[in-house]
Each structure stands twice: as C-alpha cells, then as structure tokens.
C-alpha positions in Angstrom: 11.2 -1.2 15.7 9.9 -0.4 12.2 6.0 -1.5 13.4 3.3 -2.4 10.3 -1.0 -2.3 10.9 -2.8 -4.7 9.4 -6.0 -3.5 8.2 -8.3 -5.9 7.5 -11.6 -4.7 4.9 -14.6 -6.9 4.3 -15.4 -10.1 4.5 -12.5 -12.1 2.4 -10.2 -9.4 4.4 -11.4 -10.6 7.5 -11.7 -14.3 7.1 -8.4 -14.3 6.0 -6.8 -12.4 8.3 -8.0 -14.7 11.0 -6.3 -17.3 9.7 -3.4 -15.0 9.1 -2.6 -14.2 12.6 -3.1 -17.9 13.8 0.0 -18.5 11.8 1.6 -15.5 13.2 0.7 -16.6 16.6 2.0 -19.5 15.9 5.3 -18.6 14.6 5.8 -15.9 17.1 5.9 -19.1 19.3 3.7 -16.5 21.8 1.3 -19.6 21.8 3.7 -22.0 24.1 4.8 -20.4 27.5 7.4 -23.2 28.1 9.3 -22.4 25.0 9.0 -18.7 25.6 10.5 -19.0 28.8 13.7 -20.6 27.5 14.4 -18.2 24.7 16.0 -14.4 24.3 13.5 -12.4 25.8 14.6 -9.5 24.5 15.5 -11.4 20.9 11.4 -11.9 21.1 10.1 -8.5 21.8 12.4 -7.0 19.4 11.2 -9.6 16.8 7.4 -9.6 17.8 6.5 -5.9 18.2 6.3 -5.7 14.9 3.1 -6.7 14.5 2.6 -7.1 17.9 1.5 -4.7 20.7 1.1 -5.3 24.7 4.0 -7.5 25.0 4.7 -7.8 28.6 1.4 -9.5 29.5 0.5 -13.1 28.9 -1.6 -12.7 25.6 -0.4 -10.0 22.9 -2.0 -8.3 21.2 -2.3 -8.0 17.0 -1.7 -4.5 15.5 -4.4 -4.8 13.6 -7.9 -3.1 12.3 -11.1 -5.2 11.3 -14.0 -3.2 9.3 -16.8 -5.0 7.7 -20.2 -4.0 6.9 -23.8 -5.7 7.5 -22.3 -8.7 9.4 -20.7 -9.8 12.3 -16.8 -10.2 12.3 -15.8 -14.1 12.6 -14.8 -15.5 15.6 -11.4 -16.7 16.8 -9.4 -17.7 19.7 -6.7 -14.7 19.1 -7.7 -12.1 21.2 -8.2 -8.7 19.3 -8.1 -5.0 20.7 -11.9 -4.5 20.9 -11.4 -0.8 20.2 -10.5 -1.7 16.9 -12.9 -4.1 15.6 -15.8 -2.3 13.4 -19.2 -3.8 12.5 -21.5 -1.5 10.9 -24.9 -2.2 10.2 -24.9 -1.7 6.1 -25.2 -3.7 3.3 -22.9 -2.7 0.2 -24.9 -5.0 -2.4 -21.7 -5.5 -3.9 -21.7 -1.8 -5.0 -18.7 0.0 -5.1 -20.7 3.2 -5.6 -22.5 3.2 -2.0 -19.9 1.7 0.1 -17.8 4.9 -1.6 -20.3 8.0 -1.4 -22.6 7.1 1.1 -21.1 4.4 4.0 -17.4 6.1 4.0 -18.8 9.3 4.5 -19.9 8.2 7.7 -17.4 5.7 8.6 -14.4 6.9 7.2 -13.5 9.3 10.2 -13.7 6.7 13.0 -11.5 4.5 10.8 -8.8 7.2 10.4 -9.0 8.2 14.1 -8.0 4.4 15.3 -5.8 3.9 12.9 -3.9 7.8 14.0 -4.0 6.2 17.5 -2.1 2.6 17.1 0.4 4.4 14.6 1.1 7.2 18.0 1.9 4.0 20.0 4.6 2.8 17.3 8.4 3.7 17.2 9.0 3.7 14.1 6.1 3.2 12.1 6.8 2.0 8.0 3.6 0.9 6.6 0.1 -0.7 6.1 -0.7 -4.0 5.3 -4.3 -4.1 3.9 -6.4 -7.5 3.2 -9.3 -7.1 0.9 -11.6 -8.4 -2.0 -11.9 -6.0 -5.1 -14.6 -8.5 -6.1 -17.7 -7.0 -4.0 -18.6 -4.2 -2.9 -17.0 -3.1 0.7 -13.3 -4.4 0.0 -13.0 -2.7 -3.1 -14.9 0.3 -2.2 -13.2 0.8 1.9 -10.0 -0.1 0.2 -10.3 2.6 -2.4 -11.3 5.0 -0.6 -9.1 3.7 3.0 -5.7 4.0 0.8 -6.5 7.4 -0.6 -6.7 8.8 2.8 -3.9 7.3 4.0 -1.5 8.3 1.4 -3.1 12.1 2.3 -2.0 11.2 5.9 1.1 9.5 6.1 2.6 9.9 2.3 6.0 8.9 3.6 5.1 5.6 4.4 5.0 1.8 2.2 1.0 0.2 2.1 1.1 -2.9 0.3 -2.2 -4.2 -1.1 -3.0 -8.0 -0.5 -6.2 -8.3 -2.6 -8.8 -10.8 -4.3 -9.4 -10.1 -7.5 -11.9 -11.7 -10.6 -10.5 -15.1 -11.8 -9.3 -15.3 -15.6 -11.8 -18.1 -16.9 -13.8 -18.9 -13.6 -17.0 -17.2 -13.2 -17.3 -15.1 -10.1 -20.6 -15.0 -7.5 -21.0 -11.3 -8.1 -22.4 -10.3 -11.4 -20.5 -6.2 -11.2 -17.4 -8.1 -10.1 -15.3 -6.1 -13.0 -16.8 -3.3 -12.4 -15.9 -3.3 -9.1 -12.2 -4.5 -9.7 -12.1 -1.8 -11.8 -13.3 1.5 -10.1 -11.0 0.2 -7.2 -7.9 -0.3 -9.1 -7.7 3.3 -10.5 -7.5 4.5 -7.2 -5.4 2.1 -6.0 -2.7 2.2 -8.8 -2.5 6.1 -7.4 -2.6 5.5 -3.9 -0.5 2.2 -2.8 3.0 1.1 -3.4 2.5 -2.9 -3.7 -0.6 -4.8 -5.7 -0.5 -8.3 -4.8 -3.1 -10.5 -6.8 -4.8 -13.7 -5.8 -7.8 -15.6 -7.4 -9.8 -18.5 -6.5 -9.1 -20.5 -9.6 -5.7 -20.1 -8.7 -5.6 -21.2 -5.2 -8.4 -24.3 -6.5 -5.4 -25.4 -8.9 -3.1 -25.4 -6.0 -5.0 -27.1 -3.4 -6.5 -29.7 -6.0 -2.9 -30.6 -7.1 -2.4 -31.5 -3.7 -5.5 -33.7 -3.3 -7.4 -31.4 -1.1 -11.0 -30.3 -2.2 -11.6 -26.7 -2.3 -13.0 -25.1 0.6 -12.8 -21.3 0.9 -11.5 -22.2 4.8 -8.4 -24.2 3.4 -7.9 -21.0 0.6 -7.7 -19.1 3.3 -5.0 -20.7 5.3 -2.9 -21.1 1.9 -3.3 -17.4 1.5 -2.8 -16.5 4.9 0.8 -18.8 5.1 2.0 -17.4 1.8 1.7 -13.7 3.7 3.4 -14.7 6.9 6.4 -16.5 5.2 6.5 -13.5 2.8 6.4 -10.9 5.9 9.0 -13.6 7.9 12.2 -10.9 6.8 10.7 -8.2 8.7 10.1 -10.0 11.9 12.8 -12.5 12.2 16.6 -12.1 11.9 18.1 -13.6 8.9 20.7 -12.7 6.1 18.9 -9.3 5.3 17.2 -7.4 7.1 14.3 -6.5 5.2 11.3 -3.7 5.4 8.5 -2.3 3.1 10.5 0.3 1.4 13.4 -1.9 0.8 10.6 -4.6 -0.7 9.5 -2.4 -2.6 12.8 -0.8 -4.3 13.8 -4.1 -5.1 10.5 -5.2 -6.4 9.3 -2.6 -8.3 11.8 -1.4 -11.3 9.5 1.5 -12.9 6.8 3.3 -11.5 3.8 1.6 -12.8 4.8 -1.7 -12.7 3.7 -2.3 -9.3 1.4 -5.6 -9.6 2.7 -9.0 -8.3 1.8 -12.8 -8.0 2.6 -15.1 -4.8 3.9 -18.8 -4.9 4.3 -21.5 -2.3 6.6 -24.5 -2.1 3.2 -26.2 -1.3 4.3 -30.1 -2.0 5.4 -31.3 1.6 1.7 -30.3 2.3 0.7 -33.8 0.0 1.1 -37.3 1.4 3.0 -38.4 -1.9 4.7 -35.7 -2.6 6.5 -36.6 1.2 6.9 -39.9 0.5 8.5 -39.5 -2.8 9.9 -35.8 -3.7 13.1 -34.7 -1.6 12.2 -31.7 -0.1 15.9 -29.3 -1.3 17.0 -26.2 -2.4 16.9 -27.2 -5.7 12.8 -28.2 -5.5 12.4 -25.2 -3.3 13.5 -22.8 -6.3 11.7 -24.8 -9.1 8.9 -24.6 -7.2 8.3 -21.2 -6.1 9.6 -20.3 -9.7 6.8 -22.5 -11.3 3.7 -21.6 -12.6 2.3 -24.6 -11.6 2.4 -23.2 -7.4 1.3 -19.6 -8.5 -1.4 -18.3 -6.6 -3.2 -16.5 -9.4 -4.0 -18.2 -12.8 -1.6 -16.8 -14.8 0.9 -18.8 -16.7 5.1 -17.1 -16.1 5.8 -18.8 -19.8 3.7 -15.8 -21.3 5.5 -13.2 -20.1 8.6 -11.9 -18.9 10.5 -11.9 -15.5 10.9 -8.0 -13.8 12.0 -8.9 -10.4 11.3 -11.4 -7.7 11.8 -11.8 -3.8 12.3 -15.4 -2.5 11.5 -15.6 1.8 12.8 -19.1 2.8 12.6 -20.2 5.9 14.7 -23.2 7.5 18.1 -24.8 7.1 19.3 -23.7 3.7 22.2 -23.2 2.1 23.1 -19.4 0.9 25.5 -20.9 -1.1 22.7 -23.0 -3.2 20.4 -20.9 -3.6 23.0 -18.0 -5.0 23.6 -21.0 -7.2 20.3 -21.7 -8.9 19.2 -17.8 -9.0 22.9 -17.5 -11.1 21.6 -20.3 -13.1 18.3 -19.7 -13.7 19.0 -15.6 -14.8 21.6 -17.0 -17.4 19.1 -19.3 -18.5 16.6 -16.2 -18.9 18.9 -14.1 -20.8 19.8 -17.2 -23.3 16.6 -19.5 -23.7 13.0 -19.5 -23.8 11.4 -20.5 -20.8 10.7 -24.6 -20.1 11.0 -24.5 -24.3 7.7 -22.9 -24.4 6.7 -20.7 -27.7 6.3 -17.8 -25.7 9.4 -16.2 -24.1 10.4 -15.9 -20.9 13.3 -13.8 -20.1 14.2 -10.7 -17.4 14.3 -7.4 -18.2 17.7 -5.9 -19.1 20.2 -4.3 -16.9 17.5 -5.4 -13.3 18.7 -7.2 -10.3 16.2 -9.4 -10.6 16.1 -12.1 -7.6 16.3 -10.0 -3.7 16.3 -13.4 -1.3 16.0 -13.4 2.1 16.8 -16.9 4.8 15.8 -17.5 7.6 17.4 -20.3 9.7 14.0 -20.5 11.8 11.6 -23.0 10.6 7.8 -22.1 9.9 5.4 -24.1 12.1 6.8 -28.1 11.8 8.3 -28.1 7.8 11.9 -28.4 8.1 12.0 -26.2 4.7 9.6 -23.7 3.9 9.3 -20.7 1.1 7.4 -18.4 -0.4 8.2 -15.9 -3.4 6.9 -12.4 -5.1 6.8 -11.8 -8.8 6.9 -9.4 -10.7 6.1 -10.3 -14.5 4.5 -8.6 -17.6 2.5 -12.1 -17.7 0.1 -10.2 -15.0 -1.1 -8.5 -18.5 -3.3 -11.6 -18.9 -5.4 -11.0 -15.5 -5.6 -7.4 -16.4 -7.0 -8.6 -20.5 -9.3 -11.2 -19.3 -11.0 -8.4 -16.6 -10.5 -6.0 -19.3 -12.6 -8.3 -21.7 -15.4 -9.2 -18.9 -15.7 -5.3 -18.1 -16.6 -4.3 -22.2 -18.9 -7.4 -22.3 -20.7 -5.4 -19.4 -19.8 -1.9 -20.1 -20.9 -1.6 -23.6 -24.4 -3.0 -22.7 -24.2 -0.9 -19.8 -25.3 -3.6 -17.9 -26.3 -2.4 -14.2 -25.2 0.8 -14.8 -27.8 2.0 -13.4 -27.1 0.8 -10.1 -23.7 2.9 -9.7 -25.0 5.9 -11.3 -28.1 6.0 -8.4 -25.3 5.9 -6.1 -23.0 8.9 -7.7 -20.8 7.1 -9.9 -19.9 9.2 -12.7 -20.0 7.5 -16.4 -17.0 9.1 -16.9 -15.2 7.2 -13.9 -16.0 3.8 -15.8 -14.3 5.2 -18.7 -11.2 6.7 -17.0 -10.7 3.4 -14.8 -10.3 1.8 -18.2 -8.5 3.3 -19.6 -5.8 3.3 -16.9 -6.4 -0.6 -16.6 -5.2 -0.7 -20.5 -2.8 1.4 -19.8 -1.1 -0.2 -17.5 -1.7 -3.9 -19.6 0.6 -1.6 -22.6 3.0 -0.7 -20.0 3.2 -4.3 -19.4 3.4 -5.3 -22.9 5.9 -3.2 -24.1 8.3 -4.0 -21.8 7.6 -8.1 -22.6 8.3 -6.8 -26.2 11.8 -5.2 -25.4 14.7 -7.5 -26.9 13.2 -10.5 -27.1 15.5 -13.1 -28.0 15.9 -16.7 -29.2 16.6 -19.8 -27.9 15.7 -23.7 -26.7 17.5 -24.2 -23.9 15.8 -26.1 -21.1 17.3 -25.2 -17.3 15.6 -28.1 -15.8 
C-alpha cells in the first residue's frame, strides 16, 4: 500500500493531530471490535495500513511522529509508538532563529533517523503529512528546516504542508508572528509540494456561524475532520483512487502556485440548520464552494478559481455532482461570481474540479464533504502578512532577537521578496482575461 507519516511539529501540530487521529480511529471503525469482526478483513488492512501500522493486534498503531519543545506532549487515549514521540527540554521564544541554528542542530538527526526507520517498514511509501504553526517559533522553525531535509532524503516523494498561519485582520498572541511566517515560507515554497492555510479568524467565523463559542479544543476538531475527510480517497475505496502525487497534479496547475484553502459542509453540525436546511448534493456543493465555510479568512469573490478537489463521503449521486461542477464552471467562464464587483472566474484551458466519493459515511452524518482550493484570492493572506511584516521590518522591530540567534538581515529581505513574488504570480494570473458578466448561478 502507498503508506503516508504524519509528522506532527509543535504545539498547534500536536494538539491537532490528537484530535486528528481520534477521527481516524474512529473512521477506521478500529475502535468497535464487533463491527470489525463482521467486515472484509482483508478490505480493512488494505484500507487502514495506510496510516496505520501493527495491524494484526488488538490496538493499531498511528504512523506517526510527535516533536515539540519545552513541554510535555498532550495526552490521549490513542495509543502512540513511544519510540516516536520527542519532548525536548527547550524553549523557542517564538524564535525562528534558535529553534533553526541552535535546537535542530541537535535534534535534527534523531528526527531523521525515526522517520528513515517507519518509512523501511512501508511498501510503498508516497509522502509526508506535516501539522504545524508558522505563527511561533518551533513549527515554523522544525518545519523549515524538517522539510528541507526531507526533500534532500526522499526527493521522489509528495509532503503536503497543513499549517497555521497569521490571521488577515485578527491580531495574533505572538508579537514576531510575520516574521516567523515569513522565514518559514521561503523555505517551504522550495521544499514542499502542497501549502495548506488555516487561521483562527477563519475557523472563529465558522464555528460562530454555527452557534458554538470559540475554543481552540473545538478549532481543533474542525481542523482535524476537514484533514481526515480530505485524506478519505487515499484510505477508502471510492470512484478514484487517489494519492499525493495525483492530488497534487490535479491541484497544482504551475509550479508556484502551490497554496490552498479548506472548506467544510459544516451546517448539519447546527441544531437549526438540521431542522430546517435539507442536507443534498446541491447544499453540499454550495457549501464547500462558499466563502462563507472557508477555513481561512479570505473571501473566493476576490479572486479567481485555479483548481479544486471535492472528497465527499456518503450516499451521493455521481450523476449530480458532475451536474453542478458542469454548472458552476460555465457559470465561471460567463459571469461574475454571486454578482460581486470583483470577478470570479477559472483559469483558461484547467480541469478545474478533481472529485472523489465515497459511499462510506464519516462518523454518524449521512452526507459529509470537504474541499481544496486553489485561488489567486490566497493573494490577500499573503498582502495582509506582507503589510504586518514592513510595519515591523522597517522599524526593525525585534531584529535584534533573530540576528543574536544567526539570522542573516539579508534572509528577512530574500523571504520577502519571494512572499511578493509569489502574491504577483498570483495576481497576474487573476488579471488574465477577465471578463464580464451578472449572471447569478444560485
């Protein structure tokens, strides 16, 4: 089987990827033995090893590696390999610049020597899933520093970044927060395949929509079943079968466009939305096309559609959902988006929707689905960090703190530039033959 590691770096990483594997675990179905007993053994193994090692006893096994730095790792009931849980007793003061020069140094080689040992008990081994924070100091320093060597190691295979980054108007705890996002995503845009982007004011607009109070527990668990439902194709059998390469070929139309958002069809989570919203295809695609469910605060109407992977999970029709993606690219290539100002259209001669069902429900929700986009409207993240980073940058505000630690003025400069480069990139391809229009699909 085409096996993945999970490597989870810091403490959002972590925290997250707790809550990730209870979902696993509970859609593996490893959690009930009576339901296990009356299914395809052999269908399960196949499915399961994935992400999965240790089959054959009672209690697998997650492929999976936890680092952190000057705490503890958090407790859960899943049991963990631990040979590959790492506590180190540092503290990164949300610097890049020491978790980088100084704790990788000494770190970096036990890391790489558990991670060479669960990829020699893999068939077929296709990539790295990392979970991270590029807001403080150990995600986006391990991360930076993790991927490079990895891509030195095992260049042939896919590592897909799921990572926190800065919110667009929301303040964030840590002060160097930009500066941070910034020295990480140089590095990253050289050494990963897959960005995926989430923020806490988006995931506060999501759960507040649905009447729940934000609570960094509950963010979790949104993030976490996003992930799961987006890694379903790999694990389960449906229409396609699906890996990290083939994501990534279908997601990623030119090099350096290679950043993506995540939305949920969140509304059977709400008591009203249950008793009065029928839960369809049609809702389904509106929803997880909306900017209203996407997990980072940017708004689709500002930008144009690239590409987009829909994982639904459940009884649903091919036949409608062929339907409204037929429907909603015509709409693209003849109207402005929801009769917004701003157009909103797909780029020229690009496939742009890759869909994947499968017939298997997720946890109790008769319908289920999750989405990756790919849109120049990611340019406004990249802006609004771009703008918090001068306001720092040019005052050389806690410079001084990087530069103790062997950061390089010259690496603040390079990362921005390559952050504004990538926001042109971005830009010009929002600019290409933009058209007119009022149409509204809905």
């Amino acid at each position: 089987m085409r096996e993945i590691l999970v490597l989870q770096l810091g403490g959002f990483g972590n925290k997250m990827g707790v809550k990730f594997w209870e979902e696993m675990l509970k859609d593996s179905e490893f959690g009930n033995d009576n339901e296990q007993g009356n299914q395809n053994n052999k269908l399960l193994l196949n499915t399961s090893n994935i992400v999965y090692y240790n089959l054959h006893e009672k209690k697998p096994l997650p492929r999976c590696i936890q680092v952190d730095l000057g705490q503890d790792l958090p407790y859960s009931n899943i049991d963990f390999n631990p040979c590959n849980q790492f506590s180190f007793n540092y503290s990164s003061g949300n610097n890049f610049g020491f978790v980088k020069n100084h704790c990788s140094n000494e770190i970096i080689d036990i890391l790489i020597d558990s991670i060479r040992q669960e990829i020699e008990k893999c068939d077929s081994f296709q990539g790295f899933q990392i979970f991270a924070s590029i807001i403080g100091g150990t995600g986006s320093g391990l991360s930076a520093v993790l991927s490079q060597k990895l891509k030195d190691e095992y260049n042939s295979v896919i590592t897909q970044c799921n990572l926190l980054v800065p919110s667009i108007k929301q303040n964030d705890t840590c002060v160097v927060s930009p500066y941070n996002a910034f020295l990480a995503l140089n590095q990253l845009m050289e050494s990963t395949q897959q960005l995926i982007f989430f923020d806490n004011q988006g995931l506060k607009q999501n759960l507040s929509r649905l009447g729940i109070q934000f609570d960094y527990d509950d963010a979790n668990l949104h993030v976490a079943q996003t992930i799961c439902c987006n890694s379903s194709p790999f694990r389960n059998p449906g229409d396609i079968n699906s890996s990290l390469r083939k994501l990534s070929t279908n997601l990623v139309p030119f090099p350096e466009l290679k950043l993506f958002t995540c939305s949920q069809s969140n509304n059977q989570f709400s008591d009203y939305y249950q008793e009065y919203l029928k839960m369809d295809e049609y809702q389904i695609f509106k929803e997880l096309m909306s900017s209203d469910h996407n997990q980072a605060s940017i708004d689709y109407t500002h930008g144009r559609f690239l590409t987009a992977a829909l994982s639904l999970r459940g009884k649903i029709s091919n036949k409608q959902i062929d339907k409204y993606n037929s429907l909603f690219q015509q709409y693209l290539e003849n109207s402005t988006y929801y009769s917004r100002a701003q157009k909103a259209k797909k780029i020229n001669g690009v496939n742009m929707f890759f869909t994947n069902i499968c017939k298997k429900p997720l946890s109790n929700y008769e319908f289920f689905g999750s989405s990756i986009i790919n849109s120049t409207s990611i340019a406004e993240q990249l802006n609004s960090l771009d703008e918090k980073f001068n306001k720092m940058h040019i005052r050389k505000c806690y410079m001084y703190k990087y530069t103790q630690e062997g950061i390089e003025e010259d690496e603040f400069i390079e990362a921005k530039s390559r952050v504004e480069d990538i926001c042109r990139y971005y830009e010009d391809k929002y600019n290409e033959d933009v058209g007119e229009g009022h149409e509204n699909w809905e």
